[in-house]
C-alpha positions in Angstrom: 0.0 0.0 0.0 1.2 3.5 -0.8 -0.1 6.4 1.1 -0.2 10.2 0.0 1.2 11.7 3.6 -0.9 14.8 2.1 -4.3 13.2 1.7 -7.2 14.8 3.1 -9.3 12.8 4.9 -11.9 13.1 7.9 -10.2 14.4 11.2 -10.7 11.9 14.1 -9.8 11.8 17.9 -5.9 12.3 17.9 -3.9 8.9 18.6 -1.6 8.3 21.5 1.4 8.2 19.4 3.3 5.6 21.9 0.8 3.0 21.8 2.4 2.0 18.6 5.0 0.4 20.0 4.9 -3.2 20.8 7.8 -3.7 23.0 6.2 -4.4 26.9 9.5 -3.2 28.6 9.3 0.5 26.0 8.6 3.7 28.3 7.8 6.7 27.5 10.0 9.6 28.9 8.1 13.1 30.1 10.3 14.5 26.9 9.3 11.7 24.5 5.8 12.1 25.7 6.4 15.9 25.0 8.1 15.4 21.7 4.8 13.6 20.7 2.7 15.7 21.7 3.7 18.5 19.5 4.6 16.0 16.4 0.6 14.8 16.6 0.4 18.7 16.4 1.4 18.9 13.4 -0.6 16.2 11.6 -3.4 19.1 11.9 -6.0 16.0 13.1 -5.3 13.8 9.6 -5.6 10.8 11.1 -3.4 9.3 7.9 -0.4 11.3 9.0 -1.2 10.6 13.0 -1.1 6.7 12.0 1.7 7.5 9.5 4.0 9.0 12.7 2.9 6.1 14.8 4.4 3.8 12.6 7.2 5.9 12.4 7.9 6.3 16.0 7.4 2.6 16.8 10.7 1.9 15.3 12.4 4.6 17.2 13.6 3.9 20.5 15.0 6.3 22.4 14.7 10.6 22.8 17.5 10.9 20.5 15.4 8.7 17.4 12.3 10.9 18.6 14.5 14.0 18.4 15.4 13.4 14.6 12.2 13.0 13.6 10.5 15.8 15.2 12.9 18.1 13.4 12.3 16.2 9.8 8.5 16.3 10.8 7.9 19.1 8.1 9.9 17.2 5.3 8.0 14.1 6.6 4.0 15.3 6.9 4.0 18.5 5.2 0.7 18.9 3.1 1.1 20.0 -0.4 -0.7 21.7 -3.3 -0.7 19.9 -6.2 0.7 16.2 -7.2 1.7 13.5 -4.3 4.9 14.5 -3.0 5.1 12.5 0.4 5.2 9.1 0.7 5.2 6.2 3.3 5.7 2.3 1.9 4.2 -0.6 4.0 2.9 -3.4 2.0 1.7 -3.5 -1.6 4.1 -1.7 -3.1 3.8 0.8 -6.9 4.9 -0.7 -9.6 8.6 0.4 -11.0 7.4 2.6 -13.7 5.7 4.3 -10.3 8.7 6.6 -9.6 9.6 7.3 -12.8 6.1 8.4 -13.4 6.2 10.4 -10.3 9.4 11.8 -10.2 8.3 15.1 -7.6 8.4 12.6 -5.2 10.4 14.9 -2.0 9.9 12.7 0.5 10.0 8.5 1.5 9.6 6.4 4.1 9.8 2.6 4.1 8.2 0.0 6.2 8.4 -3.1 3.7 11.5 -4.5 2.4 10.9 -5.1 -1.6 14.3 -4.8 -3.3 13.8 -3.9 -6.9 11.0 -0.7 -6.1 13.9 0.4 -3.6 16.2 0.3 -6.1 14.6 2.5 -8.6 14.1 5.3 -6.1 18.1 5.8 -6.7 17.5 6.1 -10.5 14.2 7.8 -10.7 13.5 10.3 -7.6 16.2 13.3 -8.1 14.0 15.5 -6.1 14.1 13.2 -3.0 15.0 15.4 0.2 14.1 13.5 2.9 15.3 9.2 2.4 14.3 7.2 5.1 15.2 3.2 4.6 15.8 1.8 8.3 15.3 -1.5 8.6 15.7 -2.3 4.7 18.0 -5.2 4.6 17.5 -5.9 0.3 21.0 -4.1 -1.2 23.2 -6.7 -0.9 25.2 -4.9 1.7 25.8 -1.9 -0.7 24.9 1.3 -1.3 24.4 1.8 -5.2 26.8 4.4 -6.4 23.4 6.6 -7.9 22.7 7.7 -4.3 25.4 10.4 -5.4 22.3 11.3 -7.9 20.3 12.3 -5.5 21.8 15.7 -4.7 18.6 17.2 -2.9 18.9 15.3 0.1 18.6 16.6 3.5 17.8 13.6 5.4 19.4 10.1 4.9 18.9 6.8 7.5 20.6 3.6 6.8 19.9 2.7 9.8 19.8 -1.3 10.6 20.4 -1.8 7.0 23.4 -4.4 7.1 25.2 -1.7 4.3 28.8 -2.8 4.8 30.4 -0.6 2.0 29.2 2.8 1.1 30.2 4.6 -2.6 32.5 7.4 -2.9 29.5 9.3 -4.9 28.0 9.6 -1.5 30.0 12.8 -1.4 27.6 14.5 -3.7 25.5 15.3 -1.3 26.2 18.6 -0.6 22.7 19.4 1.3 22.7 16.7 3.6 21.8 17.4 7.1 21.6 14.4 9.1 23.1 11.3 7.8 22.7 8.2 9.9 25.1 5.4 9.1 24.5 3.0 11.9 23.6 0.2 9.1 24.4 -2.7 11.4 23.2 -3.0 15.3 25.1 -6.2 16.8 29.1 -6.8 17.3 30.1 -9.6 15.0 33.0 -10.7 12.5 30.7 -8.7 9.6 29.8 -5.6 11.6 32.9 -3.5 10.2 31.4 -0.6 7.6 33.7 0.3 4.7 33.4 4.4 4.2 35.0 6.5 2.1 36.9 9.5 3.8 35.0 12.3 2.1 32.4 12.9 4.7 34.4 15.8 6.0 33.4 17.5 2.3 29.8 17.0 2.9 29.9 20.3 4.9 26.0 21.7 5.4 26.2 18.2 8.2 24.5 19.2 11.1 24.1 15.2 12.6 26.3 12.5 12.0 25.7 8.8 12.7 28.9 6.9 11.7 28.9 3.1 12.0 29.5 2.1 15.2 32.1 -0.7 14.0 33.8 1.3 11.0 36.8 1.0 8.4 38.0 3.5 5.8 38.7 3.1 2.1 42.0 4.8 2.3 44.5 5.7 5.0 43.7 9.1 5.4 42.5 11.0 8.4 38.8 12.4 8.5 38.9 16.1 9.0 36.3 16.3 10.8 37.1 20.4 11.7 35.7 21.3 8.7 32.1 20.7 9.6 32.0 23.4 11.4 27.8 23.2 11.6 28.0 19.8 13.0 25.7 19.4 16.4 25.2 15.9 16.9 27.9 13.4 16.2 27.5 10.1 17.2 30.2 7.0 17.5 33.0 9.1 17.0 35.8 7.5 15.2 38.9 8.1 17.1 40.6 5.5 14.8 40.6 7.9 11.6 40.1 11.8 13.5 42.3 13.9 15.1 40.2 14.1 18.4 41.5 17.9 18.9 39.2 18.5 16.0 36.3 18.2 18.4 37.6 21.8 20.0 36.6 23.1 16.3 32.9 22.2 16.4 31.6 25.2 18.3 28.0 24.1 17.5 28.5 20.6 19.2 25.6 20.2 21.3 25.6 16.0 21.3 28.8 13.7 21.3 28.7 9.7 22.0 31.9 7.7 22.1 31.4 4.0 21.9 35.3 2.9 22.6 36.7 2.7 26.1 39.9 3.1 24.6 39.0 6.9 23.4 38.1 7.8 26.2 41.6 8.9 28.0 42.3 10.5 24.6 39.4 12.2 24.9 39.9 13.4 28.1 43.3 14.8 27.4 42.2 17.6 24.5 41.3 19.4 27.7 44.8 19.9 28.7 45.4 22.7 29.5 42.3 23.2 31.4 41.6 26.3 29.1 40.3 24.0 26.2 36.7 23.7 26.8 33.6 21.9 24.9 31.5 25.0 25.5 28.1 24.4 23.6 27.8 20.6 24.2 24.6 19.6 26.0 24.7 15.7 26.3 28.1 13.5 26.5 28.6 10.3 26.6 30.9 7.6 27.3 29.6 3.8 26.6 30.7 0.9 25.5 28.5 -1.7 23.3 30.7 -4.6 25.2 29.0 -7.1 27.9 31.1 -5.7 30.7 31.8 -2.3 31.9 35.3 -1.1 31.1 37.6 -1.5 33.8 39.8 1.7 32.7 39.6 4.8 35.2 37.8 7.6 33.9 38.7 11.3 35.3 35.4 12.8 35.7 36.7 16.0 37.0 38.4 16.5 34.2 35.7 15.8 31.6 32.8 17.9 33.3 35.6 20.9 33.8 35.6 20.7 29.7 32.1 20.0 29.4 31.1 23.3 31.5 27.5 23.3 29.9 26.3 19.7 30.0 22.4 18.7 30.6 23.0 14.9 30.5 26.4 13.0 31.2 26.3 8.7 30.5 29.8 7.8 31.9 30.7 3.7 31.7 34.1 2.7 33.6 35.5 2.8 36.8 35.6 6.1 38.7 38.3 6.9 41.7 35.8 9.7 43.3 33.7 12.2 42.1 34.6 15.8 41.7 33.1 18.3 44.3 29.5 19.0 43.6 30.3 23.0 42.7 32.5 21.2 40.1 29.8 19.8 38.1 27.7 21.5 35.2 25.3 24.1 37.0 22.5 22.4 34.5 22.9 18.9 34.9 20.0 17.3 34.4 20.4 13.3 33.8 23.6 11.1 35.2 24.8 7.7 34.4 26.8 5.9 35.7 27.6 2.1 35.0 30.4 0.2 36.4 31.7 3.2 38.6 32.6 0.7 41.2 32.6 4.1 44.0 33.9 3.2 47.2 32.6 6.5 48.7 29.0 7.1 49.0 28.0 9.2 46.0 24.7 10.4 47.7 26.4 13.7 50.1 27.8 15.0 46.3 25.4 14.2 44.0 22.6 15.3 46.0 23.9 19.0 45.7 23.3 19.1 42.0 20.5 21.6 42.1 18.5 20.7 38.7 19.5 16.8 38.7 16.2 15.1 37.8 17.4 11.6 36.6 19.9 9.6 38.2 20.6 5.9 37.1 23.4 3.7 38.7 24.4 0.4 37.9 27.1 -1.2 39.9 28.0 2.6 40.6 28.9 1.8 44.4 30.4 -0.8 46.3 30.2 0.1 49.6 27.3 -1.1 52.3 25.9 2.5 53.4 23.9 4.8 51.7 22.9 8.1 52.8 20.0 10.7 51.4 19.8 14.0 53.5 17.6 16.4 54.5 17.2 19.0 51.2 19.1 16.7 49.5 18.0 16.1 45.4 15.3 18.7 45.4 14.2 18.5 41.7 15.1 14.5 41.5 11.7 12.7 39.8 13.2 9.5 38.8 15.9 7.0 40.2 17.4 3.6 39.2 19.8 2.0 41.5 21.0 -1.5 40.3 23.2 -3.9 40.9 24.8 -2.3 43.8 26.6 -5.6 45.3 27.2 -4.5 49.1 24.5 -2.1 50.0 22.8 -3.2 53.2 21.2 0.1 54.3 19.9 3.2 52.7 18.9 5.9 54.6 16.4 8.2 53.4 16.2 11.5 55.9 12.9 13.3 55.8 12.8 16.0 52.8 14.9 14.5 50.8 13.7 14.0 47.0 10.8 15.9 47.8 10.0 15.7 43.9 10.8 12.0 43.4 8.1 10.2 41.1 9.6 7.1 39.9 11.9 4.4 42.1 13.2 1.5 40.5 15.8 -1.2 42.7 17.2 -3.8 41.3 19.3 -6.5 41.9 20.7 -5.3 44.8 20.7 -8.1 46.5 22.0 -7.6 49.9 19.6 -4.7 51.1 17.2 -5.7 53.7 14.5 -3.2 53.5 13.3 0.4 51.6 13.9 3.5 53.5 11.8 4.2 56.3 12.1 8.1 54.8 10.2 7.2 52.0 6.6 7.5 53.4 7.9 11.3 53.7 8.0 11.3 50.0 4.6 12.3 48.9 5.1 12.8 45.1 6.5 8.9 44.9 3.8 7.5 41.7 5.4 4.4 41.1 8.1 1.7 42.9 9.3 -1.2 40.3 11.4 -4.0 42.3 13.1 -6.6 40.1 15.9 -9.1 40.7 15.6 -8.8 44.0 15.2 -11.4 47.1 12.0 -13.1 47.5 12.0 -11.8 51.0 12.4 -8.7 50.2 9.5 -8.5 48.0 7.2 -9.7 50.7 8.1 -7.2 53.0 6.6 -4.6 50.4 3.5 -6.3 49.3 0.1 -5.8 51.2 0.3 -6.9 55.0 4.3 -7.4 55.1 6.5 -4.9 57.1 7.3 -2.5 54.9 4.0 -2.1 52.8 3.8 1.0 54.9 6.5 2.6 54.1 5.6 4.9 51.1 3.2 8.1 51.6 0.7 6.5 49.6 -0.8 3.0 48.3 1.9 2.6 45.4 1.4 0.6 42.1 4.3 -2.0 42.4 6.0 -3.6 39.6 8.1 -6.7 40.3 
C-alpha cells in the first residue's frame, strides 16, 4: 500500500502516538511524551499522518530517534498543493514505472523490504530530500553508487540496514543534514562498515551517525574540523580523526563515544584546562561490550571541559567524584555504570541543584547509603541496580521531595526500603526486580514495609 502523507481525509480523535509500540519493557519519557505531543500537532488531526507518525515512531527507540524525527516532521507530513509529494511504503508496493512516473516525489519512508521498487528510487526520484530506509535489509550490503544522484537530500537513515560498503559518490551530497550510518546493530565478525573519507566534504552536516564498527577506504584522516555546523555526532571514530578536532565544532551540542579506549584521549584535549567543549549539552561515554570497562575515567576533568552539559552517561571505573560546585550548574540526567565508588555518591550528588534523573548500575560498592535532609530537590526519577554490598539506605525526611519514579534492582544484599520514603509524597510508582524473594514480601500488602511509602503505590516486580 502506498499512502499520500498529504491526503485529506476526515479528522478523528488524535492517537496516542506511543501505543504503537509493541515492545512491553518500552517507556515513554516526560520529553518523548512531549516530543509527541507536539509531532501529533502537526498532523493538523489527519488521522493518515497521526497513523503514518505512529508507525514511524514505533521503530524509534530512544529521545534521541524521537529528536530526529521531530525536526524532519515538516519534510516528513507536510501537506502540499498539487501532485503527491510524500510518501510512506508498508505493504503492496507501486509498480517500478511508479517513480519514474512520479518523479516530484520529495519525501519517503519505508516499512516493507521489496528490493527492486527500492532500487529505482536511486535512479528515478532526483527531487528526493528527505530518504528514510531503516530496517531495509535488500541491497546486498551496498549502497548503489546513484545515491550520489540524489543531490537534494537533507535527510538520509541507513539505519539497521546491514550496508557494509558505502560509494565514494555519497559525497555528492552537498545538502545533507543528518546522515545516519548506523547500518548494522550487533558486534560480530561482519559488523565493520567500509566508508569513504570524504564525509568531511559534505559540509551543510549538522548530525552525523557513523557506523559504530567502521573501516575507511584509504589511509587518510577524517577532517572532521571542517564541519563546522555539526551538532550531533555520534560514534565518533577516534581510529581515523584527530580528536582535537572536536575543539573546532563550536556548534557541538551532542557527542557519544562508543570505545573505552578513546576515552583517555578524549579526556586529554582538555589539557590545558583552558580548552573547553563549550556548547555541548549531552556527553557520553559507553561501551557496546557485555562488561563495563575496567579503565579509570577522570570525571573532574571531563565535566571541567564539558562546562555546559544537561546529560552526562559515563561507563568505567571512577576513583571519586569531583566536588559538587565542580559539576555542570544544569545537569540534568547522570549515568553511571560500572563506577565501582567506594565512597558514597549520595552527600555529592545530591547537591546538584537541577538533577532530575539519576541511574546507577554497579556505581557503588560500599554497604551504606545516605540521602539527607534537602538533599535532590528536583530528583523525579531514580534507578539504583546492581549495587553488590548495600545493606542500608537511609532516606532522611525532605529528601527528594520531587521523586516520582523508584526503581531497585538486583541489589541483592539490602534488607528493606527506607523508612524516609513515606515522607515522600510525590512517589507514583516503585518497580522492584531481581531482588530477594524476601524482600519482595516485606513490600507487598500486609508485610513490614508495605507501609513505608506516603501513599498506596502501584508496584511492579
Amino acid at each position: 500500500m502506498v499512502v499520500p502523507l498529504n491526503i485529506i481525509v476526515d479528522a478523528v480523535s488524535v492517537v496516542v502516538i506511543y501505543v504503537y509500540h509493541d515492545d512491553s519493557e518500552f517507556r515513554i519519557s516526560k520529553d518523548m511524551e512531549n516530543l509527541g505531543r507536539e509531532m501529533v500537532a502537526r498532523c493538523a488531526g489527519l488521522p493518515l499522518a497521526i497513523i503514518v507518525l505512529g508507525g514511524l515512531l514505533a521503530t524509534k527507540e530512544t529521545l534521541d530517534e524521537w529528536d530526529i524525527v521531530h525536526r524532519n516532521i515538516k519534510s516528513h507530513l507536510d501537506s502540499s498543493t498539487g501532485s503527491i509529494r510524500r510518501l510512506a511504503i508498508f505493504s503492496d508496493v507501486p509498480t517500478n514505472n511508479y517513480y519514474k512516473e512520479n518523479p516530484q516525489i520529495r519525501s519517503l519512508i519505508y516499512f516493507n523490504d521489496i528490493s527492486e521498487q527500492v532500487k529505482s528510487v536511486f535512479k528515478y526520484s532526483k527531487l528526493l530530500r528527505v530518504l528514510d530506509l531503516e530496517g531495509i535489509q535488500s541491497l546486498d550490503g551496498q549502497l548503489p553508487e546513484q545515491i550520489g544522484s540524489l543531490i537534494h537530500l537533507r535527510f538520509l537513515s541507513l539505519k539497521k540496514t546491514h550496508i557494509r560498503e558505502l560509494p565514494s559518490s555519497i559525497v555528492n551530497l552537498v545538502c545533507l543534514e543528518t546522515l545516519n550510518l548506523e547500518t548494522i546493530e550487533e558486534l560480530s565478525w561482519e559488523s565493520t562498515v567500509l566508508i569513504p573519507t570524504v564525509i568531511w566534504k559534505m559540509k551543510k552536516l549538522r548530525h552525523l551517525y557513523p557506523p559504530k564498527w567502521c573501516n575507511y577506504l584509504t589511509d587518510d584522516k577524517m577532517q572532521l574540523a571542517k564541519l563546522s555546523n555539526l551538532q550531533t555526532l555520534v560514534n565518533f571514530p577516534t581510529n581515523k580523526c584527530d580528536v582535537r578536532d572536536l575543539l573546532s565544532l563550536t556548534n557541538l551540542k551532542k557527542l557519544v563515544l562508543n570505545d573505552p579506549r578513546d576515552f583517555q584521549e578524549f579526556r586529554e584535549i582538555f589539557n590545558p584546562p583552558n580548552k573547553k567543549l563549550s556548547s555541548l549539552r549531552s556527553l557520553s561515554m559507553k561501551t557496546e561490550m557485555l562488561s563495563f570497562p575496567d579503565k579509570v575515567v577522570d570525571v573532574e576533568q571531563v565535566v571541567q571541559g564539558c562546562p555546559r552539559l544537561h546529560k552526562l552517561h559515563i561507563e568505567g571505573r571512577i576513583n571519586k567524584l569531583p566536588n559538587h560546585q565542580e559539576f555542570p550548574p544544569c545537569l540534568a540526567k547522570l549515568t553511571l555504570w560500572g563506577s565501582r565508588l567506594v565512597e558514597d555518591p549520595m552527600p555529592i550528588l545530591e547537591k546538584l541543584p537541577y538533577l532530575r534523573v539519576l541511574r546507577g548500575w554497579e556505581a557503588f560498592i560500599g554497604k551504606q547509603m545516605v540521602c539527607s535532609e534537602k538533599g535532590f530537590p528536583q530528583l523525579k526519577s531514580l534507578l539504583l541496580r546492581g549495587l553488590p554490598n548495600l545493606q542500608e539506605w537511609t532516606v532522611e525526611a525532605g529528601a527528594m521531595p520531587s521523586l516520582g519514579r523508584l526503581e531497585i534492582t538486583d541489589c541483592n544484599k539490602l534488607e528493606t526500603v527506607p523508612d524516609g520514603l513515606k515522607f515522600v509524597s510525590a512517589l507514583q510508582e516503585l518497580e522492584i526486580r531481581w531482588m530477594p524473594r524476601a524482600f519482595k514480601h516485606r513490600l507487598k500488602e500486609g508485610g513490614e514495609d508495605s507501609t513505608k511509602s506516603s501513599t498506596c503505590l502501584p508496584l511492579l516486580f
